[in-house]
N, C-alpha and C positions, 0 to 999 in steps of 0.2 A: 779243304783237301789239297794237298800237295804232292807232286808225283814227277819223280823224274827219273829216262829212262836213258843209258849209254850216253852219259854228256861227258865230252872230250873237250880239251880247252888246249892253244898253245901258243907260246909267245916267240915269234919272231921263228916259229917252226924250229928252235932248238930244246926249249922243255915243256915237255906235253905233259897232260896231267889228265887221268882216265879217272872217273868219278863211285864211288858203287851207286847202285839204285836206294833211292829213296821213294818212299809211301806212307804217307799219313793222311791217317782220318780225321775227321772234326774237330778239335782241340787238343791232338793229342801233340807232344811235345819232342823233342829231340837236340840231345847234346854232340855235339861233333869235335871230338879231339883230335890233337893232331900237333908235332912239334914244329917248331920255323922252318919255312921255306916247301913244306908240302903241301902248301895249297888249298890251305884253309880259307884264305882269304877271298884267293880266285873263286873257291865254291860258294860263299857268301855273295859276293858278286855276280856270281851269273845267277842263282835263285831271285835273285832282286832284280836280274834286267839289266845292269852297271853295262857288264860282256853280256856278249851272244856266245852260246858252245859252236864249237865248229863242227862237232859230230851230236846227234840226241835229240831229245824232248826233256824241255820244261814245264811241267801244267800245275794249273793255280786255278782251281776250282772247274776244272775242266778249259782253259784257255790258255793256248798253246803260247808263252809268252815268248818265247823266240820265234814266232811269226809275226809277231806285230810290227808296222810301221815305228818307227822313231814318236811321231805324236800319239798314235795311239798307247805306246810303249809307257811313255810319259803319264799317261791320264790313268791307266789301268794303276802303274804302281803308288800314284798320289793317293787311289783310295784304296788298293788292297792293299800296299808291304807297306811295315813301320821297319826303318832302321836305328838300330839303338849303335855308338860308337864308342868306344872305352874311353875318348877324349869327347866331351861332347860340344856339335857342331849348333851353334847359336846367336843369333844377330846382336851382338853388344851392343847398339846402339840405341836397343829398344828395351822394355821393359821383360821381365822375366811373362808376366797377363800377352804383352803384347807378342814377343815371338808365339807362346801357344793359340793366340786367338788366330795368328798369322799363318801358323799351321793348319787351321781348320781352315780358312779363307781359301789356300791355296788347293783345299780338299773340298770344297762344294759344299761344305759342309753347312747348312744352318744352327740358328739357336747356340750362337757360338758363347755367349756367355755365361749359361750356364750350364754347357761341357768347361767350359774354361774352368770355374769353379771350383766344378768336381772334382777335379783331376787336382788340381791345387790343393783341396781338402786330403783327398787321399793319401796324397804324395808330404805330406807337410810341408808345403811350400807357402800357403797363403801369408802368411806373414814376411814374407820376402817377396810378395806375386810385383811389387811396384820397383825394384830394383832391379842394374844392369844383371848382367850373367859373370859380369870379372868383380862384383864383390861378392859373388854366392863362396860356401866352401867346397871342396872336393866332394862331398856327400849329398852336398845339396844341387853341385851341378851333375849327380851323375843323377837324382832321379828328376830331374829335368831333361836331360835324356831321353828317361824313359818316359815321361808325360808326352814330349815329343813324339814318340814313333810310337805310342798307342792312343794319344787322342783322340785320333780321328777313326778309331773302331777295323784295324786292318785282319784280313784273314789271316795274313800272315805276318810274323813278327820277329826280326833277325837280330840277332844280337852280335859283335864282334869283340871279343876278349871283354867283355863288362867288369871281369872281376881282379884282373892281372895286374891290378896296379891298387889292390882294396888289401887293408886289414884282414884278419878272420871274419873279426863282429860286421865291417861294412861289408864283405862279400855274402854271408848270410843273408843278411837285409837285402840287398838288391837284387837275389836271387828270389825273393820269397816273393818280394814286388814284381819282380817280372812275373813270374808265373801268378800270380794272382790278378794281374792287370790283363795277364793274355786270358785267362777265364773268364772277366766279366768280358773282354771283347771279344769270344767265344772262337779263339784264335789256335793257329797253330803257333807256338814258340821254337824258334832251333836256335840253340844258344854256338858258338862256333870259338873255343879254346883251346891253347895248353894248361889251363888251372885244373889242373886233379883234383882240388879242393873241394869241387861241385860237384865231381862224378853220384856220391852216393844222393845225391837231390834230387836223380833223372833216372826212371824205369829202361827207357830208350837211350840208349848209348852207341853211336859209330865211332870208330877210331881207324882215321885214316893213315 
């Protein structure tokens, strides 16, 4: 469950940015459109904890996440938010197995290898699980991405622009996976874009 109520954001007190309310139940999902520079981004961020709102409430299963300390802040979003990034963010030095097993490590998570697996199998990735992330291809690193920010089973699951830089054929697919991966981790998904593309794939629609 996700719930936020009057959150206010602003940079350097010259543009402020007033949010609408948001409320979702159990898995249900939400698309959030919006052209450059209204603050799409900003709202992606404060749902995640990145920012603090200056003005509101943010709650994530009932916990007030703009009250938490910095460490607590930390440990709450390692296991409830997956961030997913339209570039995706991944340790090149390591094995495609290793950054996700590094993912659940850093999540408390046990039985890491086979979650590892899983998700590999899923994602069609096992055949590539032993290889950097700079020779995957652009398909392949975007759902490694998403193996990344739903491995570890988060309640909620943020998407930023995932699709704005995809084909037709690849932005279908990586929509279908998202929202299939946020169902088996019986997640809330908010996908946050200007792609119209996906409007008709989402019942819930905001448009900032």
């Amino acid at each position: 469950m996700l719930k936020t109520e009057n959150i206010a954001f602003s940079y350097n007190q010259e543009t402020t940015f007033n949010f609408p309310n948001i409320k979702l139940n159990d898995n249900d999902s939400l698309l959030i459109l919006g052209e450059s520079g209204i603050g799409k981004t900003t709202l992606l961020h404060l749902l995640a904890g990145i920012l603090s709102p200056d003005e509101g409430s943010i709650l994530i299963n009932n916990t007030n996440i703009s009250k938490l300390s910095a460490k607590k802040l930390d440990a709450f979003r390692g296991k409830n938010i997956g961030l997913i990034f339209q570039n995706t963010i991944a340790v090149s030095s390591i094995s495609i197995y290793e950054n996700i097993q590094s993912r659940l490590y850093f999540s408390g998570i046990k039985n890491q290898k086979s979650a590892t697996e899983d998700i590999l199998k899923q994602l069609d990735l096992s055949h590539v699980k032993h290889q950097k992330p700079n020779t995957l291809s652009t398909g392949q690193l975007q759902r490694l991405g998403i193996a990344l920010g739903v491995i570890h089973k988060p309640c909620v699951i943020l998407a930023d622009e995932p699709t704005s830089s995809l084909d037709d054929k690849n932005c279908d697919l990586v929509i279908e996976l998202l929202k299939s991966q946020a169902k088996k981790a019986n997640a809330n998904l908010i996908i946050i874009t200007h792609d119209q593309r996906i409007k008709n794939s989402f019942d819930n629609t905001l448009v900032l």
